[in-house]
N, C-alpha and C positions, 0 to 999 in steps of 0.2 A: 650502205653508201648514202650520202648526204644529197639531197638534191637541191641544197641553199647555192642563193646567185653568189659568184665570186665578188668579196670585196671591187671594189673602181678604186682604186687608189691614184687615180690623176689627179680629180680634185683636189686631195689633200697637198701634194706634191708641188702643185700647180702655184696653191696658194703660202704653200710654206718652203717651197723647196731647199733655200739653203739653210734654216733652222731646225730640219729636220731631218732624219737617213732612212729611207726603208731598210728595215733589217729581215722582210722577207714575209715566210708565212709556213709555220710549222706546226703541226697537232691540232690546227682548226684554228690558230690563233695568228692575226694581220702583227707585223711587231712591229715599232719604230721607235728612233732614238732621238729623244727632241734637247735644248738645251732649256736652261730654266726658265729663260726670262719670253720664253715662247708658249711657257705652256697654259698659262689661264687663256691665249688666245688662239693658242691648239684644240681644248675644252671645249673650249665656246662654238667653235666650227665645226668641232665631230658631234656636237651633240643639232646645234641648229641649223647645220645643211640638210635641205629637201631629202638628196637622193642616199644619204647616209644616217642622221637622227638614231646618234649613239647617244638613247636615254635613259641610258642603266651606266650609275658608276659602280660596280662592285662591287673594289676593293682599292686599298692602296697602302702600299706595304715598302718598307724598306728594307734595303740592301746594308751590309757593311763588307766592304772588300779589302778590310786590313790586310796588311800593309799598302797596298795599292794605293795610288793616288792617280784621278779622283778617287777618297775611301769609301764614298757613300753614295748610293741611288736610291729613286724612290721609284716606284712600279705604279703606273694604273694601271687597272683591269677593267675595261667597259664592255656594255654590249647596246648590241642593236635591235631591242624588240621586234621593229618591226621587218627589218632585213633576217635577224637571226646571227647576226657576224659578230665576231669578239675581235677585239683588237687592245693590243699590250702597248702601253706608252712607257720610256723607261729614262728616266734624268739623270746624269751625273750629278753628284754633289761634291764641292770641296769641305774643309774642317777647318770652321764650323760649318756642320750642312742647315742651308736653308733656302726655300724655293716660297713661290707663290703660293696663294692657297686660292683650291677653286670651290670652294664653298661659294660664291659667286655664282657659278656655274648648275652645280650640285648640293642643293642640301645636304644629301647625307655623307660628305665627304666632312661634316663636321666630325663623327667618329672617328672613321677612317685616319685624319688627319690626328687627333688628339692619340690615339694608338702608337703610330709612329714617332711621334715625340714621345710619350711615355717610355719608348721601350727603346727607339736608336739616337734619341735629343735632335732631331730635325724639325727645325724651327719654320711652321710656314706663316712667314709674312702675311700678315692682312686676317688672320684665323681672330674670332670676336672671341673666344675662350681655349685660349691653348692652356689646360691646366692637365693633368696626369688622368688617368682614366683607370690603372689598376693599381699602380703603384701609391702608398698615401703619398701627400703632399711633401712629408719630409724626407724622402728616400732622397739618397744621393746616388750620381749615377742613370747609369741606363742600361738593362739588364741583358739585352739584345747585340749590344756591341760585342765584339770578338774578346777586346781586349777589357772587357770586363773581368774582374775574379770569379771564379766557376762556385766558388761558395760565397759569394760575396764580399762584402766589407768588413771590417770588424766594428762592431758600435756595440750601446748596449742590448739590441733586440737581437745580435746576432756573435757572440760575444768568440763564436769560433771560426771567423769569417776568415781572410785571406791571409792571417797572421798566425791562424789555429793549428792545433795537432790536424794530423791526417786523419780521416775515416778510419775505424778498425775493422777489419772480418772476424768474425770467429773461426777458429782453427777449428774446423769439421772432423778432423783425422782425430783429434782427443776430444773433440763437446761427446757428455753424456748425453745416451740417446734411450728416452723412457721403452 
């Protein structure tokens, strides 16, 4: 059993309230739903308030909720070194999705950020090098979307992509077996 102090979530509330929703607190994790144009100045507050000083960005990861509209969210994951708290941030996005970038905020959300454009095409405004990060430069697409091809594209590097024969199995009942 945990003996860390329970998040305060008045502050946050206090100073954002109608930009923002508590969504609660589940598996150790504070949640909330902010909208986009709140969140480099959501960042800035959980990381530089006294009694909170979330100075770990984590992670930040995209959603795609095809067919749904909003299709797309992006996730922060932060923590609180010195409290020990985690708290989930989670943005709706429309298509095309694009929100702020808190690289301002966070150094290493330059990763973070460049990931989630490579993989769901979520464009964060204000990023000094949004360029792909696994994918090479020429890939078309975004490999993370739902509505991606499961084999991808047909081009010449993938010449059996989404227009190709099916996968074959080998029929095991007749393959010779040494």
């Amino acid at each position: 059993m945990s003996m860390e102090t329970p998040l305060n979530r008045a502050p946050i509330m206090e100073c954002f309230g109608g930009a923002i929703e508590d969504l609660g607190f589940a598996h150790g994790v504070h949640a909330f739903a902010a909208s986009p144009g709140a969140i480099v100045e959501l960042c800035r507050f959980l990381k530089e308030h006294p009694a909170l000083r979330f100075n770990f960005l984590s992670d930040i990861c995209g959603v795609d909720h095809y067919p749904e509209t909003p299709r797309f969210e992006v996730v922060y994951h932060l923590y609180s070194l010195p409290n020990k708290w985690r708290v989930r941030i989670k943005c709706r996005l429309g298509d095309p999705p694009q929100i702020p970038s808190v690289m301002g905020v966070w150094r290493t959300a330059n990763w973070h950020e460049r990931e989630a454009w490579d993989m769901y095409g979520i464009r964060f405004e204000g990023h000094p090098d949004l360029r792909r990060i696994y994918m090479w430069e020429g890939f078309e697409g975004f490999p993370q979307r739902k509505d991606f091809p499961l084999r991808g594209y047909k081009d010449e590097l993938n010449p059996f992509g989404a227009e190709g024969p099916p996968p074959t199995q080998p029929d095991l009942a007749t393959r010779d077996i040494p």
